[in-house]
C-alpha positions in Angstrom: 2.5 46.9 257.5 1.2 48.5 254.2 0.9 51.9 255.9 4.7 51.5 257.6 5.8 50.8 253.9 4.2 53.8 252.2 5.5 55.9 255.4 9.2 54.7 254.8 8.4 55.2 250.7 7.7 59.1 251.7 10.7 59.5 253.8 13.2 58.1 251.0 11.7 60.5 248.3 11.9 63.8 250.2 15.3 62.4 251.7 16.1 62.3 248.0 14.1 65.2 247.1 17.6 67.3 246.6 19.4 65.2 244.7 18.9 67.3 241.5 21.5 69.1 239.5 20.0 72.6 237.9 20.2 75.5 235.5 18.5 78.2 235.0 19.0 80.7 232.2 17.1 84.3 232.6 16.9 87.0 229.9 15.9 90.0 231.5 14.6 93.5 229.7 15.0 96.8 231.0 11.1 96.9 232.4 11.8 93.3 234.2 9.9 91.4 231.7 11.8 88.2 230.3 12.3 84.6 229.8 13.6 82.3 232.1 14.6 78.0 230.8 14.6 75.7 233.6 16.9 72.5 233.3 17.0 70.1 236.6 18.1 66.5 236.2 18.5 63.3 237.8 19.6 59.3 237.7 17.1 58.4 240.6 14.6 56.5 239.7 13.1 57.3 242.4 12.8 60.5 241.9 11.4 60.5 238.7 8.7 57.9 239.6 7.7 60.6 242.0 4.0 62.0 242.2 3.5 63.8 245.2 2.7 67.7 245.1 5.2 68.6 247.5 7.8 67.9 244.9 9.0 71.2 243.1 11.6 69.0 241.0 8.8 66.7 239.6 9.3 65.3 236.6 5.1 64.8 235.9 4.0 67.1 233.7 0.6 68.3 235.4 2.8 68.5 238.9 5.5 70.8 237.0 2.4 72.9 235.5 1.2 73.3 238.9 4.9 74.4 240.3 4.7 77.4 237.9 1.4 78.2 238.0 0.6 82.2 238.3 -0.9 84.9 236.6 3.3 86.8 235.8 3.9 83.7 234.2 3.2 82.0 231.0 4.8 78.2 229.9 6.1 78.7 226.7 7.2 74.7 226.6 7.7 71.6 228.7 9.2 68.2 228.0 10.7 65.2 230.2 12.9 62.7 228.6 15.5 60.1 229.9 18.7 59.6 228.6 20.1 56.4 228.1 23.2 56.7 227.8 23.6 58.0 231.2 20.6 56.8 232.9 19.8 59.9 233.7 16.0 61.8 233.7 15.6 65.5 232.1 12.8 68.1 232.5 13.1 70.9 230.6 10.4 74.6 231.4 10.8 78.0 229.3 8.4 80.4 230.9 8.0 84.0 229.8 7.3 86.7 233.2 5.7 90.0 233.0 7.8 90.9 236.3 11.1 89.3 237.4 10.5 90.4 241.0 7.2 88.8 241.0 8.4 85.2 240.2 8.4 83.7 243.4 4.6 84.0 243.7 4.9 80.5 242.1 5.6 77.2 244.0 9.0 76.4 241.7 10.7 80.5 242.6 8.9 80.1 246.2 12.3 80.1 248.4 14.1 82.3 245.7 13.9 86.4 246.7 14.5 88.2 243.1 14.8 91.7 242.4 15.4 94.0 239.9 15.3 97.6 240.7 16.3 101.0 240.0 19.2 102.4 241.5 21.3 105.0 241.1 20.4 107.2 238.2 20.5 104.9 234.8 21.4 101.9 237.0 19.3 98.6 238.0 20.3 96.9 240.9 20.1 92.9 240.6 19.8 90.5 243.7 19.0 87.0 243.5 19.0 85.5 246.9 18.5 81.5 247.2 17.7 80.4 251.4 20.0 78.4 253.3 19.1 74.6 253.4 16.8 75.2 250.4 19.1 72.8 248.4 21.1 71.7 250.6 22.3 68.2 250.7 24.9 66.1 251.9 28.0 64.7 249.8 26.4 67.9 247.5 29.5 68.0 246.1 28.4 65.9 243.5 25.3 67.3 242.5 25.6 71.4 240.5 23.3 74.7 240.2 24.1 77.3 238.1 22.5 80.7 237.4 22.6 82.6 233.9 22.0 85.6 233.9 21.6 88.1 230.4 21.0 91.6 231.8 19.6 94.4 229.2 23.0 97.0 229.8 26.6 97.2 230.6 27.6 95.4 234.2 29.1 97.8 236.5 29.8 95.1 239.6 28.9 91.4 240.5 29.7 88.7 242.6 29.5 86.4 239.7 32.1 83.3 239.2 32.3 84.2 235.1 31.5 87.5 233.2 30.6 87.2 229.2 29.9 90.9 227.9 26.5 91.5 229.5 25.9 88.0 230.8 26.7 86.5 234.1 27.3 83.0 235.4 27.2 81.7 239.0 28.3 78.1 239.8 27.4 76.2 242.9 27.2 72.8 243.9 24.8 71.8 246.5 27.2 71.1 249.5 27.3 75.0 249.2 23.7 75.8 250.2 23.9 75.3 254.2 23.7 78.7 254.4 21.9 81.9 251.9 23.7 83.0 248.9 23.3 86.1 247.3 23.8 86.7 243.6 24.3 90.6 243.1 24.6 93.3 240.0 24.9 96.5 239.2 23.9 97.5 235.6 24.1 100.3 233.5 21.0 100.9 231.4 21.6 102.5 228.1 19.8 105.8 227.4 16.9 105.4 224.3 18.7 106.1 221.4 16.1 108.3 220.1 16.0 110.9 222.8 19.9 110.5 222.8 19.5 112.3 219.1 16.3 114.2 219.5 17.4 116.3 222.8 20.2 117.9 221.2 18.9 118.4 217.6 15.8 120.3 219.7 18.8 122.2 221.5 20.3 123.3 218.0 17.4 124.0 216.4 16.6 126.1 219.5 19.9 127.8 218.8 19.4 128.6 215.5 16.1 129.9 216.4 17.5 132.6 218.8 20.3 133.4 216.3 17.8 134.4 214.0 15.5 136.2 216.7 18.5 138.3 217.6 19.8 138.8 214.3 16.2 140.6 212.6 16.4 142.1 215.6 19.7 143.8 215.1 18.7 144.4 211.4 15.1 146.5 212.3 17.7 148.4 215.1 19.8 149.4 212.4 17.1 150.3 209.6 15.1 152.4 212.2 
């Protein structure tokens, strides 16, 4: 009886499992590095009360640890609260990443495929794609994900539902996740302002330079 209970425990938690609404905010820099806050909440008890491993949406601290545990990544903070006045339960992650497209190398970015990539010349291509039935649920409807994403140039495309300067925002809401989805960008990445000065100041000076070969040149001609 006492292992038929803990049996039907298990199956109501990872039935449950997906019953999470989440944000994630990404900064990226033009070498891939960046910063990334996670925000996933609940109001089932259930699911907060839940220890197991399996659980990428724990709200246990040394299970959440664990869920971003790799060598790109580094937890800059961590905190789980409950709200009263909504009965609802919080975790809150801000990681730094060497290495955008190494991310899913931990358990929490596992079923996420993120790149960011040069393509054509000054331009990073951006694709963020999230597997079908990863977050599915149904009646999803009532439960939302949304992506923000703060690229390091000018956006030349993207899919995105809303567009603020260089930042892009993707809303879902779990009923939506039956099958992939695929966030995409293009970006422009602005030239180093340095070299934008230096590389013609050298070309002038050049200039000059020559002017003056030719012109002693012309002088000696004429003296001779």
């Amino acid at each position: 009886m006492k292992k038929l209970k803990i049996a039907f425990i298990v199956i109501v938690i990872v039935a449950f499992q997906g019953c999470i609404n989440l944000e994630i905010e990404t900064f990226i820099g033009v070498d891939g590095s960046g910063s990334s806050i996670i925000h996933y909440w609940t109001n089932l008890d259930v699911l907060y009360q839940d220890t197991s491993y399996t659980n990428k949406y724990s709200f246990k601290e040394d299970i959440i640890r664990k869920n971003f545990e790799d060598e790109n990544i580094k937890i800059k903070s961590l905190k789980v609260w409950g709200k009263t006045s909504d009965t609802t339960y919080h975790a809150e992650i801000k990681i730094i990443f060497n290495d955008i497209n190494k991310l899913n190398n931990c358990i929490f970015f596992k079923d996420y495929e993120i790149s960011f990539k040069d393509g054509a010349t000054g331009q990073k291509i951006f694709i963020h794609k999230i597997k079908g039935g990863d977050l599915y649920l149904a009646e999803g409807e009532k439960y939302t994900i949304k992506f923000i994403y703060h690229f390091p140039g000018t956006i030349i495309t993207n899919n995105a539902n809303e567009q603020k300067n260089n930042s892009l925002i993707w809303n879902f809401t779990l009923d939506q996740f039956e099958s992939e989805k695929t966030l995409t960008a293009t970006i422009k990445i602005p030239v180093n302002l340095e070299l934008e000065f230096i590389i013609p100041a050298f070309i002038v000076i050049l200039l000059i330079l020559w002017i003056i070969i030719i012109f002693r040149k012309r002088q000696r001609q004429q003296e001779e």
